[in-house]
C-alpha positions in Angstrom: 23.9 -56.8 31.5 24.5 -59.5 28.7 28.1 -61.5 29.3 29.9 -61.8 26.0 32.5 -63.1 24.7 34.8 -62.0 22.3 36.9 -64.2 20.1 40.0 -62.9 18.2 41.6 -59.9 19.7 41.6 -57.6 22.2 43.3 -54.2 23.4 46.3 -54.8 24.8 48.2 -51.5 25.3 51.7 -53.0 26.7 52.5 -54.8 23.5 54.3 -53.2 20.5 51.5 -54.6 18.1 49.1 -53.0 20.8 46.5 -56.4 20.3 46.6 -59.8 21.8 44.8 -62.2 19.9 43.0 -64.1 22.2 39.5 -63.6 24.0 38.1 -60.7 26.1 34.9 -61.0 28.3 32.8 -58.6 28.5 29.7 -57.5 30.7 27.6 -55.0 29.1 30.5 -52.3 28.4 32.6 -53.3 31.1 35.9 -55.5 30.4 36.0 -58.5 32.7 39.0 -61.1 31.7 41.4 -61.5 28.8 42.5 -64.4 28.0 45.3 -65.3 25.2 44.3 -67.5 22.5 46.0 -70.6 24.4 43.5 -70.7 27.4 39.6 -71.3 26.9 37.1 -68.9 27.1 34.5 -68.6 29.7 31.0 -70.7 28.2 29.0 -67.6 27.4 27.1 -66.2 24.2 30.5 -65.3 21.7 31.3 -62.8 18.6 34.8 -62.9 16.4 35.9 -59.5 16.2 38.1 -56.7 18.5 37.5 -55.6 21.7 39.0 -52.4 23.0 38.3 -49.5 24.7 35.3 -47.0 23.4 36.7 -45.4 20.7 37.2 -41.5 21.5 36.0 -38.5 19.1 37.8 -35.3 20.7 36.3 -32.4 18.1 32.6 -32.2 17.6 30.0 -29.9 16.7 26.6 -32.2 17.4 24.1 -29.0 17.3 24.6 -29.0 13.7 22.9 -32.7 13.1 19.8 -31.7 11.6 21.1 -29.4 9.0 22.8 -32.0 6.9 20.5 -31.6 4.4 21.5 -27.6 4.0 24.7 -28.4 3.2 25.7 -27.3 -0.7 28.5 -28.4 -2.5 31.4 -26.1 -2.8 30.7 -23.7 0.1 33.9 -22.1 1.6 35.1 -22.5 5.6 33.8 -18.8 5.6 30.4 -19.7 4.0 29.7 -22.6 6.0 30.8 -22.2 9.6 32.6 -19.1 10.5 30.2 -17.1 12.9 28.8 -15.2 12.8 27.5 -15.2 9.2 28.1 -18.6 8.2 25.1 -20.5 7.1 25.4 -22.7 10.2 24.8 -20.2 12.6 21.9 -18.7 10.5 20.2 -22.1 10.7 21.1 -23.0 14.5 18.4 -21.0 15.2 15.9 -22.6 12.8 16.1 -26.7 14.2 15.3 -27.5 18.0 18.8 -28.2 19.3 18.2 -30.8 22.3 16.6 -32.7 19.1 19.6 -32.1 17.2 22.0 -33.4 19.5 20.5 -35.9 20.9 20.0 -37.3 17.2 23.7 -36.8 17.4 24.2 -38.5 20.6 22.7 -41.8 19.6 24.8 -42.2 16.3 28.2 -41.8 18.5 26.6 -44.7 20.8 25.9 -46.9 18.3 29.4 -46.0 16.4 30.8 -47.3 19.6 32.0 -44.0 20.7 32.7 -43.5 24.7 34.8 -40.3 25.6 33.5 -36.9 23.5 34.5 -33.7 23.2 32.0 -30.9 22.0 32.8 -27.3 21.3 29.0 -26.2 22.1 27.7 -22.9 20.1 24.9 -20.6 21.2 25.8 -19.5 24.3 24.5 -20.6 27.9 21.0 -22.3 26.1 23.3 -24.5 24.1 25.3 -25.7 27.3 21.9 -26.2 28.7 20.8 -28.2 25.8 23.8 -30.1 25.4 22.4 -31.3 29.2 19.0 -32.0 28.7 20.7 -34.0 25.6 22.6 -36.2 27.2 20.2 -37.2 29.8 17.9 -38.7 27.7 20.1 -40.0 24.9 23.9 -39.8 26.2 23.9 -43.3 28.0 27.6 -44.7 28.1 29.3 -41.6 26.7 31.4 -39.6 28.5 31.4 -36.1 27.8 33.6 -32.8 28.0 31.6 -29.5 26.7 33.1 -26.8 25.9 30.8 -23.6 25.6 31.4 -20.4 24.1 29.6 -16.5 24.3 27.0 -16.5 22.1 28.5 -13.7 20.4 32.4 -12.8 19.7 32.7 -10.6 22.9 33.8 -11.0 26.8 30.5 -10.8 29.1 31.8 -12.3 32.8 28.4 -12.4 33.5 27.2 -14.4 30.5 31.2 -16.5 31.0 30.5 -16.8 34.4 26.8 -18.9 34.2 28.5 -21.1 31.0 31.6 -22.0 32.7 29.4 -23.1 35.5 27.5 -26.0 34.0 30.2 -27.1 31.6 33.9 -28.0 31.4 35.2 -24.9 29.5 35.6 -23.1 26.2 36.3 -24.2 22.7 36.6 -20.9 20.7 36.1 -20.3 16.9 39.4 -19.0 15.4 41.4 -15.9 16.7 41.1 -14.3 13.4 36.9 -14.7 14.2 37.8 -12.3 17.2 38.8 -8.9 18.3 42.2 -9.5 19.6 41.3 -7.9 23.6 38.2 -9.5 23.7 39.4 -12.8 22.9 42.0 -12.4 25.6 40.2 -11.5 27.8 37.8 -14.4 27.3 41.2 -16.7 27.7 42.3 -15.5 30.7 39.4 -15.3 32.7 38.6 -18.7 31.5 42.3 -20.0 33.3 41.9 -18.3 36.1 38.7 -20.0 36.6 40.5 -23.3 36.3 39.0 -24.3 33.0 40.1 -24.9 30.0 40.4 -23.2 26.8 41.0 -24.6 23.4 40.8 -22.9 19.9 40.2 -23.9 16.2 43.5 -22.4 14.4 44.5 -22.0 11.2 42.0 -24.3 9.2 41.2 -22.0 6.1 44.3 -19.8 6.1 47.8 -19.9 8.0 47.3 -17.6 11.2 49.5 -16.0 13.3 50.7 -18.2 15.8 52.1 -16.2 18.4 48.9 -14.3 18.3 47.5 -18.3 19.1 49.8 -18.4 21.5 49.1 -15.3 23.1 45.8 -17.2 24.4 47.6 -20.2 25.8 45.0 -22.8 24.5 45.2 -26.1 27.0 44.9 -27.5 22.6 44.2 -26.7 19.4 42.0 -28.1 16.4 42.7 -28.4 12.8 46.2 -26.4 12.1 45.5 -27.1 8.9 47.7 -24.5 7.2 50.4 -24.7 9.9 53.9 -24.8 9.3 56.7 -27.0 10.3 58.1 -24.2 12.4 54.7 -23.6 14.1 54.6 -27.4 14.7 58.0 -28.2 16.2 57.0 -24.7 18.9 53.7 -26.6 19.6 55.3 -29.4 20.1 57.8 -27.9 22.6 55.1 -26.4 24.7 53.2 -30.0 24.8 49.9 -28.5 23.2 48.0 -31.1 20.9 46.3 -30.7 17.9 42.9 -32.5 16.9 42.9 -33.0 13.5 39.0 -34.0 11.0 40.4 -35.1 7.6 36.9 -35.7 6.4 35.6 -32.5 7.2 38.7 -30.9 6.1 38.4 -32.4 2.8 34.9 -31.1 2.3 37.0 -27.6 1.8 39.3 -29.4 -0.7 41.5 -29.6 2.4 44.5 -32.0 3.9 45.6 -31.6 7.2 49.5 -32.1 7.0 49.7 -35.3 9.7 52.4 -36.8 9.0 54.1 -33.3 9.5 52.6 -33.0 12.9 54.1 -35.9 13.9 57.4 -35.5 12.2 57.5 -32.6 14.7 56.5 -34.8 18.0 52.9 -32.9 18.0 50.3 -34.8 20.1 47.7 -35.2 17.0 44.2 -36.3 17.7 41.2 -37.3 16.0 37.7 -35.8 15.7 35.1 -35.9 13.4 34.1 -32.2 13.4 30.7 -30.8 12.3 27.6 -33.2 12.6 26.1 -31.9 9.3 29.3 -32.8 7.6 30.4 -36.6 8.3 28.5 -39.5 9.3 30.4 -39.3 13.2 32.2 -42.4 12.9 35.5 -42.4 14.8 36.9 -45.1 12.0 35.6 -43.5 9.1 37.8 -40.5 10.6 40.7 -42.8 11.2 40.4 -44.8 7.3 41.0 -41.5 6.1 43.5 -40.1 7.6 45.1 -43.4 7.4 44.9 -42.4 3.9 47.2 -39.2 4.5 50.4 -41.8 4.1 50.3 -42.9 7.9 51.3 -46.6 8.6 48.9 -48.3 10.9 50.8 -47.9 13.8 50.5 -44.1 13.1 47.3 -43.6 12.6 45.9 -45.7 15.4 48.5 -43.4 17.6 45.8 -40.9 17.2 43.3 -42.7 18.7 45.4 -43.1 21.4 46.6 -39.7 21.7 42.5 -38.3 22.0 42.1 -41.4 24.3 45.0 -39.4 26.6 43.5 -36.0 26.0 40.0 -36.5 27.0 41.1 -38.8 30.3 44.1 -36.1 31.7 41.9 -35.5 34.9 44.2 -32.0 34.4 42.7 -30.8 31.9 39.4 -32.3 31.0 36.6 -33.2 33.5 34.8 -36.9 32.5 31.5 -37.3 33.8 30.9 -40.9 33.4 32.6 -44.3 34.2 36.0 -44.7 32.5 36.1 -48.4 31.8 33.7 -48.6 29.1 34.5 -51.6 26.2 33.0 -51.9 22.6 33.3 -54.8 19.7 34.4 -54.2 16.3 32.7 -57.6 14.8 35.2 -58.9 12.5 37.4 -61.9 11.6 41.4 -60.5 11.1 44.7 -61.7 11.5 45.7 -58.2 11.4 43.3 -55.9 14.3 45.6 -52.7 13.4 45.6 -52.7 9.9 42.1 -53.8 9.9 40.9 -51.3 12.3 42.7 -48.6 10.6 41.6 -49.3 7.0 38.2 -50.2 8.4 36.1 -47.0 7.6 32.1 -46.1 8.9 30.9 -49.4 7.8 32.8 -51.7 10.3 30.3 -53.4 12.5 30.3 -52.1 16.1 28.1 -54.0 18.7 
């Protein structure tokens, strides 16, 4: 590995301003010495910018990558991704998926993503291709999958052989689902000790004791949630990850600031592949722009960094100490990092 150097700031997670301006070295991905501005660096090739931890994306659909040019303006949630009839899923079929993702795969590497979590369509082949993915183009990341039946009923059998080569399920929406099967699906999916998460109220405001009912380890979107349905997921400690850009494809705003108002764990994730470019601070420049202060919304990059590392709830098959460079000159590494957007320069 190349030894760098990085000149200006770096992570520093026990200080209120969460950066240290200073230096960081670094050997490939892995952090080897800070240092604060007052001491000198180790002689070694150098960049100005941030160093920190890989930046976390904790929603993703990456099967969908190659259908970014089928995307028309103005289509509805229902239209575009809601199996089984979305477009989407009529198209999955169409583009080689191990092609597909691992097209994905190589954009969240060079975006300077680390930890990932994938809600993985199409039943035990798209588990299986999600695999064959990352071995050729998932280098450095660290992935959670999430499978799902390839159609909206309970098989044990066909649960059974997904649940054993990835770390759980990620459901479509309860209102996708008969209300048995889906529970059914949940509780066999906690008994096997894996974990079960849900998209929820994106389009429309569903039922949240009917949510609830599947105890889902977290949620994603809660678009069209309520204060009340906030503060009761905030009680019971479930987190909610959050796509602004996808969101506002629909011509919709998730209510953040809300969320947090209420002590939710909010996240961040950059949803469908066909839909956003993947970049982890394009996601976080605009849901900056929500109203969040900086502090704010780099707590959600923090909060998906403590979502896909619980060693309770999601399994991390790769090294955990991976660092990345955002090459830039600041005397302000939150508000720059937070206003940054998808063309920052990561190295």
């Amino acid at each position: 590995m190349t030894r760098t150097v990085v000149k200006g700031w770096y992570y520093d997670p026990a200080t209120e301003a969460r950066f240290t301006k200073g230096w960081a070295l670094l050997d490939g991905p892995r952090l080897i010495e800070t240092g604060k501005a007052s001491t000198s660096p180790p002689k070694c090739k150098a960049v100005n910018g941030i160093a920190l931890p890989a930046l976390p994306n904790a929603h993703t659909h990456l099967g969908d990558f190659l259908l970014k040019d089928k995307v028309r303006p103005g289509m509805t949630v229902e239209e575009l991704v809601a199996p089984p009839d979305g477009l989407k899923h009529k198209l999955l079929s169409k583009v080689d998926t191990v092609d597909s993702i691992s097209g994905a795969l190589q954009v969240l590497r060079t975006a300077g993503v680390g930890p990932f979590c994938d809600f993985r369509e199409g039943g035990i082949s798209g588990v299986e291709a999600m695999a064959r993915a990352l071995v050729t183009s998932g280098h450095g990341l660290r992935a959670t999958i999430l499978g799902r039946p390839k159609g909206l009923r309970f098989d044990r059998e066909e649960v059974d052989a997904i649940l054993s080569i990835c770390d759980g399920i990620g459901a479509s929406a309860v209102r996708d689902w008969d209300h048995g099967e889906l529970s059914a699906l949940a509780s066999h999916v906690r008994r096997k000790g894996k974990v079960f998460a849900l998209h929820a109220s994106e389009a429309v405001r569903e039922d949240l004791d009917g949510i609830l009912d599947m105890d889902p380890q977290f949620l994603v979107h809660m678009v069209k949630g309520t204060p009340s349905d906030f503060h009761r997921l905030s009680v019971l400690g479930i987190p909610v990850v959050v796509c602004p850009r996808s969101n506002a494809y629909f011509g919709l705003q998730p209510p953040v600031k809300a969320m947090l108002k209420a002590g939710v764990q909010v996240c961040l994730g950059t949803d469908n592949a066909m839909l956003t470019d993947l970049s982890v601070l394009g996601e976080l420049s605009a849901a900056r722009s929500l109203g969040l202060t900086a502090l704010e919304a780099w707590g959600l990059i923090e909060s998906s960094w403590k979502l896909l590392n619980r060693k309770d709830l999601l399994h991390n098959n790769g090294p955990a100490n991976g660092w990345t460079i955002v090459e830039m000159v600041t005397e302000g590494p939150l508000k720059a990092l937070t206003e940054a957007g998808p063309k920052a320069r990561v190295v």
